[in-house]
N, C-alpha and C positions, 0 to 999 in steps of 0.2 A: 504493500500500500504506500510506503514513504517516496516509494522508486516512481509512485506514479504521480505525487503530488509534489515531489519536488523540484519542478519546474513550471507546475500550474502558473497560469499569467490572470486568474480571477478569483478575487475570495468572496466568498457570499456566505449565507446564512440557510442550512436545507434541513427537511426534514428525512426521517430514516426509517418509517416505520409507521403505522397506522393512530400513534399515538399522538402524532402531527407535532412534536416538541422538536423545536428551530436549535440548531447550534451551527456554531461556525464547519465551514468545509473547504475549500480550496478543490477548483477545477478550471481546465482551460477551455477557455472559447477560440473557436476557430480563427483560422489567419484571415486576414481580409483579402476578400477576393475583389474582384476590378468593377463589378455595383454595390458592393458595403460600404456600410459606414459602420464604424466605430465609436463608441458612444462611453464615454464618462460620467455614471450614472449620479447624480445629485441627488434626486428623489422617486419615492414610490409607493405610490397610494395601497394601501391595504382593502382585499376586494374578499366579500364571499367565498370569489373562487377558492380563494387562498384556501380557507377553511376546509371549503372540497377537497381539493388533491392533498393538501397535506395530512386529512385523516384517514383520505380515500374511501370517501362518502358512495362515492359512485363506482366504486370496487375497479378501475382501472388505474390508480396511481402505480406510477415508474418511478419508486424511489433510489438515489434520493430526490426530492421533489425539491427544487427550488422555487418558491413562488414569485410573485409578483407581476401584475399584467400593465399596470398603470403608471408609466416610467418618462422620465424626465431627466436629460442630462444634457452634457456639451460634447460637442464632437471634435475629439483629440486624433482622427486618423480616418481619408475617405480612398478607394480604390481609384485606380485612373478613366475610369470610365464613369464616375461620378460628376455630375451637372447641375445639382438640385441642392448638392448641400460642401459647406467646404469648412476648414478645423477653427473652432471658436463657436461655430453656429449653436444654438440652445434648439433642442429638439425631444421630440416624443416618440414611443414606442406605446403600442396598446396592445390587445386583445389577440392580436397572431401576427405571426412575422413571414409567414408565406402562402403562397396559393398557386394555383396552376395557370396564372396568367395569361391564359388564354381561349377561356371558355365567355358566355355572352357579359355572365356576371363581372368578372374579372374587367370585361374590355368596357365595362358601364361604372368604374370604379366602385363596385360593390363586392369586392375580394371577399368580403366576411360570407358570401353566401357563392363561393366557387363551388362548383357542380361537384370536382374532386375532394374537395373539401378544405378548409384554412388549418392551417397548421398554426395552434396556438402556441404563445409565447412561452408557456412553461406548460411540462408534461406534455408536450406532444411529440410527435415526431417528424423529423425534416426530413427533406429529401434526399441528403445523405444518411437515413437510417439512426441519426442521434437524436437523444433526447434532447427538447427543447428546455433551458433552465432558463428563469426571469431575473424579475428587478431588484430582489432583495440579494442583491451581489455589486460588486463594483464599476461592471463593464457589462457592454452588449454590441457584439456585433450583427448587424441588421441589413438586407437587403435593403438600398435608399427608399424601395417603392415602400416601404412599412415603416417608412421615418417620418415626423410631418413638423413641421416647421411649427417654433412654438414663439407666438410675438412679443418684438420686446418689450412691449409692457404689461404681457400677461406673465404675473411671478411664478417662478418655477412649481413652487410646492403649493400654489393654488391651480397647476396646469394639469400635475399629476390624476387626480382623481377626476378628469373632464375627460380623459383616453378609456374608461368604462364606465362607469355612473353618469357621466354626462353626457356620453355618447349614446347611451342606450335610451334615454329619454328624449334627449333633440331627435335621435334619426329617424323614429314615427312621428314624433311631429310634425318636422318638416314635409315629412310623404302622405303623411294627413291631413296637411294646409290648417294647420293648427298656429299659424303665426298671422292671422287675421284680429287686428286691434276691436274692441268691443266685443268679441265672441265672449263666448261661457266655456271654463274648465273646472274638473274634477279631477283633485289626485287623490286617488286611494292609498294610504298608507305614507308614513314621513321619517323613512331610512335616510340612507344615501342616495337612492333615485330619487325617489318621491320630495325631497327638498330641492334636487336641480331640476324635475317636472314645476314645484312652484317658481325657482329662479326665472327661467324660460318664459314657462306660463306669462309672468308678470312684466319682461322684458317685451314680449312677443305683444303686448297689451290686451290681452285678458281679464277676464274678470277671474281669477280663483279660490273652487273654494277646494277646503282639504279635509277630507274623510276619515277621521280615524277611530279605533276602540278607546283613547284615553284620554280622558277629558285632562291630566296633566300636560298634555302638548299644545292645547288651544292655545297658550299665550305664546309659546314661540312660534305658531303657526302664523302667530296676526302681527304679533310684535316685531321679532325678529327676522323674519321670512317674508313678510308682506302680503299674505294671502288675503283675499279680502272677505271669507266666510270661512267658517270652521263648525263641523258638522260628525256628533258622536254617530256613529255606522249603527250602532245596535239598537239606537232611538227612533221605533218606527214613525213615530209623529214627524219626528224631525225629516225623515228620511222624505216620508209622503208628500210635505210641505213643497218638496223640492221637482215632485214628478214631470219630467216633460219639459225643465229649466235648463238642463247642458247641452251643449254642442258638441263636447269631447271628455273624453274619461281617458285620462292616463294611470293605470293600474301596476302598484310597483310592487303591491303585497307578494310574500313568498309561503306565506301561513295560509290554510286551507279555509277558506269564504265561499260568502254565498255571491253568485254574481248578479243571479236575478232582479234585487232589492237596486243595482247600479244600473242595469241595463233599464230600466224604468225612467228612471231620470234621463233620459238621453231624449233629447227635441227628434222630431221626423228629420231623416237623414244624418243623422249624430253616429259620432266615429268611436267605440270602444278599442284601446291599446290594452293588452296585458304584455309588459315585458317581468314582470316576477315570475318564482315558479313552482305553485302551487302541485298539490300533488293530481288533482283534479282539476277539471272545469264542466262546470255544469249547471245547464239554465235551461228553461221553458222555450220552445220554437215559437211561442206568442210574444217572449217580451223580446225576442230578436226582429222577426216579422211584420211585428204591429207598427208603422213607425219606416220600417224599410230602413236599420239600423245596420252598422257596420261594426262585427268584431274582428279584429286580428292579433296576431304575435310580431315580437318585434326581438331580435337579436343585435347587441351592438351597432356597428357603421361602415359602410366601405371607407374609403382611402381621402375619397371627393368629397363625401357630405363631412367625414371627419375634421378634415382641414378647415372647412367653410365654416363649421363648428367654434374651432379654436380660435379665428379671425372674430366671429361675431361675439364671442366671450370678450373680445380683446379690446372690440370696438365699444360694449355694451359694460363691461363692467358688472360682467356676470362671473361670479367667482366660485366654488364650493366655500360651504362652512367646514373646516377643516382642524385637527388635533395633532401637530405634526409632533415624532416621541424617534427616541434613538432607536438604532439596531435592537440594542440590549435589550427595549422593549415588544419586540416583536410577537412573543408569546403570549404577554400580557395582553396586548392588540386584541391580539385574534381572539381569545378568550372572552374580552369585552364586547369583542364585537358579536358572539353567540349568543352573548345577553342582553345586544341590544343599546349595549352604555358608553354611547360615542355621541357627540355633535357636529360634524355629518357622517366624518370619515377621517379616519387616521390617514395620517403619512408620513413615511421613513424619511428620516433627514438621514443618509447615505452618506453623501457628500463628507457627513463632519463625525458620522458614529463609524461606520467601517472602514477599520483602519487594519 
């Protein structure tokens, strides 16, 4: 084992085992080849996923499992066939680092949904047959097409968690013209989606309100988020009061609900999103029908809407609420974050803990 890690060129922080407990590890990422780039990681937003692959929720982790999908650094080294990005630039990694580049999706900058499938940024595997390892490490080397320009006045460790929590809420949005000023939105649930659903919502000029089981959230829902109704789910009066009032439902909940009681609420031709991921879904063909209502799913962003993404945060002054905590912290993270006791979202200052 010493013989293979004493020349590793990356230390990071992996898990070993279903227990999902983070320690240091030491491994190399490939040489750069003539479209990489190189990346100097600063920060990295802590996501769900993390939680997944590192306990191997979904009984296919590759340990060891490095996580981190929502990554922000500077780029210290780019291949010669590199055009798009050059050493000093500030830049982002998200959600998968490859695709097959050449299917309809691919060529419509929607990678995340390549026909052969995107190869995510950790625990997946590349097309050399290697495990994919993320951001809670010091470096990454990336294909340019999966790097995306991060502007300079959008700060670093506010950019990180915008590459999947932010990304998964803008990209139905924008594909369900949900950025129309005076409409009506609903967001189900107020995680780390469900708070960048009201950022948006509110930038995008909406009216929103925010749905959730705990009447302790109503004030940062109004106060510090700026939604402009807040509405207990379980209060059917309250619920009823509202039937037939929204245009769009943004659904971030991951916890098993009724959808019925939301799909009501929705005006004729009103757009239901679920990007959480329940174990179920299930509702009446009357309150989908009646109305001529639209549901769908929504998986993170291609490469195009992502970028357009990160520019309109930059331009708007849309930020995450954000907990940013050292390496050292990283177990703690994820642990709070199964309970719930974050505001919005943690993220790894890299940069200054992993040394």
């Amino acid at each position: 084992m010493a013989s293979e890690t004493a020349h590793a060129n990356c230390l990071g922080w992996a898990a070993r085992d279903p227990s999902g407990v983070l320690s240091p590890y030491e491994f190399n990422r490939r040489a750069v080849a003539p479209d990489d780039v190189s990346i100097k990681i600063t920060h990295c937003g802590v996501c769900y996923a993390d939680v997944v692959w590192t306990k191997n929720l979904h009984r296919d982790s590759k340990y060891p499992v490095v996580p981190g999908h929502e990554i922000v650094g500077i780029v210290k080294e780019v291949g010669p066939k590199v055009d798009r990005f050059k050493v000093g630039d500030h830049v982002g990694v998200g959600t998968y680092v490859n695709s097959c580049r050449d299917c309809e999706y691919c060529n419509e900058g929607m990678e995340v949904n390549c026909v052969k499938g995107s190869v995510f940024t950790f625990n997946g595997v590349d097309a050399d047959g290697t495990v994919t390892k993320g951001g809670y490490s010091s470096s990454i080397v990336v294909h340019e097409r999966y790097c995306y320009r991060i502007p300079d006045n959008l700060p670093s460790h506010l950019a990180a968690p915008l590459l999947c929590a932010g990304i998964t809420v803008y990209s139905p949005m924008i594909r369900h013209n949900m950025n129309q000023p005076g409409k009506s939105l609903g967001v189900v649930g107020l995680g780390g989606l469900g708070h960048m659903a009201v950022k948006f919502g509110k930038a995008f000029g909406l009216k929103v309100t925010v749905f959730s089981t705990s009447i302790s959230k109503k004030e940062e829902a109004l106060s510090v988020l700026g939604a402009d109704n807040f509405v207990i789910s379980s209060d059917e009066q309250q619920m009823k009061a509202l039937t037939g009032s929204l245009d769009f439902i943004v659904d971030t909940a991951s916890g098993d609900h009724q959808f019925e009681p939301y799909l009501w609420l929705l005006k004729t031709f009103g757009a239901y999103v679920l990007v959480g991921f329940p174990s179920e879904v299930k509702f009446s063909p009357a309150s989908l029908l009646l109305g001529m209502k639209t549901f769908s799913g929504s998986i993170t962003g291609g490469t195009k809407v992502t970028q357009e993404m990160l520019e309109f945060c930059a331009a708007n002054k849309v930020y995450p609420n954000v907990e940013v905590v050292p390496i050292e912290y990283a177990n703690e993270a994820i642990e709070r974050l199964i309970k719930r006791d974050v505001k919005y979202r943690f993220v790894i200052d890299i940069e200054n803990s992993l040394k």
